[in-house]
GUBARO-501222 format. One record per residue (C-alpha): x, z, y. Coordinates in steps of 0.2 Angstrom, whole numbers, plus 5000, padded with zeros to 4 digits. Layout:
N
X:Z:Y
...
END
This chain:
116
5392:5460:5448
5386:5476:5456
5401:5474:5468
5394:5455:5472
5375:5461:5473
5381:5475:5489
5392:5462:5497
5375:5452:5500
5365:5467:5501
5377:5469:5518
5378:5453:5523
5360:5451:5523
5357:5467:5535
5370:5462:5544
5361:5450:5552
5345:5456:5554
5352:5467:5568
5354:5458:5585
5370:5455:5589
5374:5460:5610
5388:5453:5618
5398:5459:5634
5394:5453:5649
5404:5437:5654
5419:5442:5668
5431:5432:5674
5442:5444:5676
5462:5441:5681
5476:5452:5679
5494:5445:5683
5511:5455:5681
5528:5452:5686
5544:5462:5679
5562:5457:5685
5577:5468:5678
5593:5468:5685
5606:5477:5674
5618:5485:5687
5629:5492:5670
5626:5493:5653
5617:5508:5653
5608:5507:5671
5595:5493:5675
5583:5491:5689
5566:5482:5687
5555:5477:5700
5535:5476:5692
5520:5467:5704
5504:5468:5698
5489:5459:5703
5471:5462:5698
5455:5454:5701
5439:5456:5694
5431:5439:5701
5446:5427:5696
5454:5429:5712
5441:5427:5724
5444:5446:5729
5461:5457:5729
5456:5469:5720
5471:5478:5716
5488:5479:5719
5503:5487:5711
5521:5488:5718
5533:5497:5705
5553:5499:5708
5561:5507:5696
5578:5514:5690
5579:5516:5670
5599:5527:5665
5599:5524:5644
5608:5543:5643
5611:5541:5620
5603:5529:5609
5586:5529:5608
5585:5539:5626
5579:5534:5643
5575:5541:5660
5567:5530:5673
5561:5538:5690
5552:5524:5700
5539:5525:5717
5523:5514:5714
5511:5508:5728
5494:5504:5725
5481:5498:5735
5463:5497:5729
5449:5487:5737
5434:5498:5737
5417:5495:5744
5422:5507:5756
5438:5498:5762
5455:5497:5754
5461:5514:5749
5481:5516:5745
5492:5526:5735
5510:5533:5734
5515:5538:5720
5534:5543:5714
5535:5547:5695
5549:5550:5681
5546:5545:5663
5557:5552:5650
5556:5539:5634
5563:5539:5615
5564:5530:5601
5566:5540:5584
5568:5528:5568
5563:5534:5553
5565:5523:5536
5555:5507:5541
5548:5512:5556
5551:5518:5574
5541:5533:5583
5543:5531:5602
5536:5539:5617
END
């Protein structure tokens, strides 16, 4: 009963507090990834990304990202890859290189798998 009684207690001051939504964006955020495996440890992947805050009346972002991923064990990965970026800012568009490398692993442990 008691457990009943604070349910509608909550419930009921719940909505006496005024809810505020977001504001309403139509935002747009389109990816494209294609891999290529050129053996069965090596695979290249090509990602495009487009991103729009104004469903795509403006560019206002565009990512470029070749990669090269070498599985080395089970479970382990390097990937090196360049990424372009070109940013529409009010100032202008504004670009970036970028060239990174990513070391990633997967560690199962009973059920689950850790990964980083």
């Amino acid at each position: 009963m008691k457990n009943c009684l604070f349910i509608m207690q909550s419930l009921i001051l719940i909505q006496l507090f005024p809810a505020f939504g977001q504001e309403i964006q139509s935002n747009a955020w389109n990816a494209f990834f294609s891999d290529y495996s050129l053996t069965s440890s090596t695979t290249i992947r090509t990602e495009i990304h487009y991103r729009s805050v104004d469903f795509y009346s403006t560019k206002d972002q565009i990512l470029f990202r070749p990669q090269i991923k070498i599985k080395i064990a089970p479970g382990v990965s390097l990937t090196s890859g360049y990424t372009y970026v070109m940013t529409n800012t009010a100032l202008g568009n504004m670009t970036e290189n970028n060239i990174w490398r990513q070391f990633g692993f997967i560690f199962p442990f009973k059920k689950l798998r850790f990964f980083g």
